[in-house]
N, C-alpha and C positions, 0 to 999 in steps of 0.2 A: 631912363630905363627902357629897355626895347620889351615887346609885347612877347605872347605865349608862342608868337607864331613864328618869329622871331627865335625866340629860344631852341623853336623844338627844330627849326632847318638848320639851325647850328649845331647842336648836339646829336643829330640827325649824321652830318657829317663827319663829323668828329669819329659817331662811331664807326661810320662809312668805313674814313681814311684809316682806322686804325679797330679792328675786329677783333681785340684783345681791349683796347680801353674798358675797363669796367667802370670805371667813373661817366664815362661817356654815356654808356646804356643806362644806367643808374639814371643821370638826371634828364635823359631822354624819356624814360618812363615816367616818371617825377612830374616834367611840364607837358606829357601824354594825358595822366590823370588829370592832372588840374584843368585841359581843354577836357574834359570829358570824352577821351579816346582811349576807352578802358580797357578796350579790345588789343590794341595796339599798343598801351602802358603795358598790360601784361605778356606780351612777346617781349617788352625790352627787357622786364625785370627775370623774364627767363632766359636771357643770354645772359641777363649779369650773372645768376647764379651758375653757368655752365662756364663762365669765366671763373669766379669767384666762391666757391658754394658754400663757405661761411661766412656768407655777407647776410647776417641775421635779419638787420633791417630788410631786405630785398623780398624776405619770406614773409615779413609782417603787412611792406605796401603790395606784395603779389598774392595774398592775402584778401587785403581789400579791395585788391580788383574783382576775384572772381566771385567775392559778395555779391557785389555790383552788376556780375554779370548774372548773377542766381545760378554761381553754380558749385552749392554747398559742397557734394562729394571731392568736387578738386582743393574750395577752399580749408575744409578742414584737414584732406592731407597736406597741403604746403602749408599749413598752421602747427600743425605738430610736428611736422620733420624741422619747420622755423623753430620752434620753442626749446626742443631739445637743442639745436644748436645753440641757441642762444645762451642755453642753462649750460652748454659745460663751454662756454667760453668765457660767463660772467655777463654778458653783454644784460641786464636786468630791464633797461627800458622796453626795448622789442618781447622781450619775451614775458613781462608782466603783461603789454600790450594784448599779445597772442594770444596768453591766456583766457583775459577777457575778450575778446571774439571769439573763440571754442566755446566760452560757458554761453554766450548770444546764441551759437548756433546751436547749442543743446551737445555738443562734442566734449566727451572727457577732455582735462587738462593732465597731460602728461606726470607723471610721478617725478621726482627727483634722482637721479641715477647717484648710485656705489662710485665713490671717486676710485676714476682709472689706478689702477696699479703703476706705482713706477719704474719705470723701463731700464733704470741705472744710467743714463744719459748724464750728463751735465747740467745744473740746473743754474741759474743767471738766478731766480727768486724772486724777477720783475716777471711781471704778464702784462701782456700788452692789450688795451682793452678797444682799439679797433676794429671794427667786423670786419672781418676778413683777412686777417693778419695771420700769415703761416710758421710765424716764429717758436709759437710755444713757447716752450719752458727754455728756448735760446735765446728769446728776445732781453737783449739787455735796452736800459734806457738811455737818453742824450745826457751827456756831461753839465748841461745849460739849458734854459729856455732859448729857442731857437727865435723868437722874438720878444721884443722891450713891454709887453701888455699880458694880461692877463690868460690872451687864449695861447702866448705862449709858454705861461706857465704849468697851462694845463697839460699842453702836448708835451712836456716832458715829463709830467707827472704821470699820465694815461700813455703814451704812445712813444713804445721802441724808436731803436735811432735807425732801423731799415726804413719800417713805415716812412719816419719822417722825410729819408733822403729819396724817398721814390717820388713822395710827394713834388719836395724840394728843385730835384736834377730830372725829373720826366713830366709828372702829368701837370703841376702846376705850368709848364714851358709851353705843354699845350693845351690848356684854357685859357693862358694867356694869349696866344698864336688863333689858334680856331676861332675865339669867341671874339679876338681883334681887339682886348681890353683894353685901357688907356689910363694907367695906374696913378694917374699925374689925377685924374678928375673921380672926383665921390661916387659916380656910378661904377666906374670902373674897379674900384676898392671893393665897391659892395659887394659885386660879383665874385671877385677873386676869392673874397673872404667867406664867401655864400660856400663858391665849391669845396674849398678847402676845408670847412666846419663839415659838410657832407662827406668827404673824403676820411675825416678825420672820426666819423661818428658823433660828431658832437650835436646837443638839439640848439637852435639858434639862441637859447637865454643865453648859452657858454660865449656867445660874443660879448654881450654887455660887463 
């Protein structure tokens, strides 16, 4: 396993070569916080959301950054504009999260909103419970588990077949490629597997 320092000039790059990866920024802030560069965790998780801006989790760790940094006003508003997204996309871990950080910081928790009215579109019936997934009420799901284990039965049960194939035909190609993986040996699995449960929404028990 390679070190934080490690991590962070790889995905440092990644988001470099490519200013659209959201996955990229995502786990550049990620191994930002955990070195304790909270200043700079919370630039990355502010481009992911200018990439992605219902990437609910991105509100709950940009969140805890500017706890971190003391500074309440910003964190309570990126905690309720996170929690409301969260709440009308279904995403419940982030935004129970959220919750309790507003009640720590002494900030209401947002009320429950009137479900949207429907728009007469087409509706598929599936909802796709990845943050940041633009499908809506189009997202239909995969015909199969897209792999022989249990997290890919999950992704077919939680995650449309766009999500999956972005994953699948793009960004999985390049964290494979950027990070220099080497799928033959256990560290290199681990990694793959790391970003893809991240990409995926899922919290790391969903591996086991």
């Amino acid at each position: 396993m390679t070190n934080l320092a490690d991590q962070i000039a790889r995905f440092r790059n990644m988001a470099a070569e490519d200013p659209e990866n959201d996955l990229a920024h995502f786990r550049l802030g990620q191994f930002l916080m955990d070195d304790g560069q909270t200043e700079e965790a919370a630039k990355a998780f502010r481009r992911t959301l200018e990439i992605t801006p219902e990437f609910s989790k991105v509100f709950q760790l940009l969140g805890e950054c500017y706890i971190k940094l003391d500074k309440r006003a910003d964190a309570v508003d990126v905690l309720t504009k996170g929690w409301t997204v969260a709440d009308e996309r279904g995403d419940k871990m982030p935004r129970d999260a959220m919750a309790k950080l507003l009640t720590q910081l002494g900030a209401p928790v947002p009320q429950k909103q009137a479900p949207v009215a429907d728009d007469g579109g087409p509706d598929t019936g599936f909802r796709c419970q990845r943050p940041g997934c633009m499908e809506g009420k189009r997202a239909k799901p995969l015909a199969a588990p897209p792999l022989p284990d249990a997290i890919g039965a999950r992704i077919q049960k939680d995650v449309c077949s766009v999500c999956w194939m972005l994953w699948y035909k793009d960004l999985s190609i390049k964290v494979i490629n950027e990070l220099r993986l080497d799928l033959s040996s256990e560290g290199g699995l681990f990694e793959y597997d790391r970003n893809m449960r991240e990409f995926m929404g899922f919290e790391p028990e969903a591996a086991k």
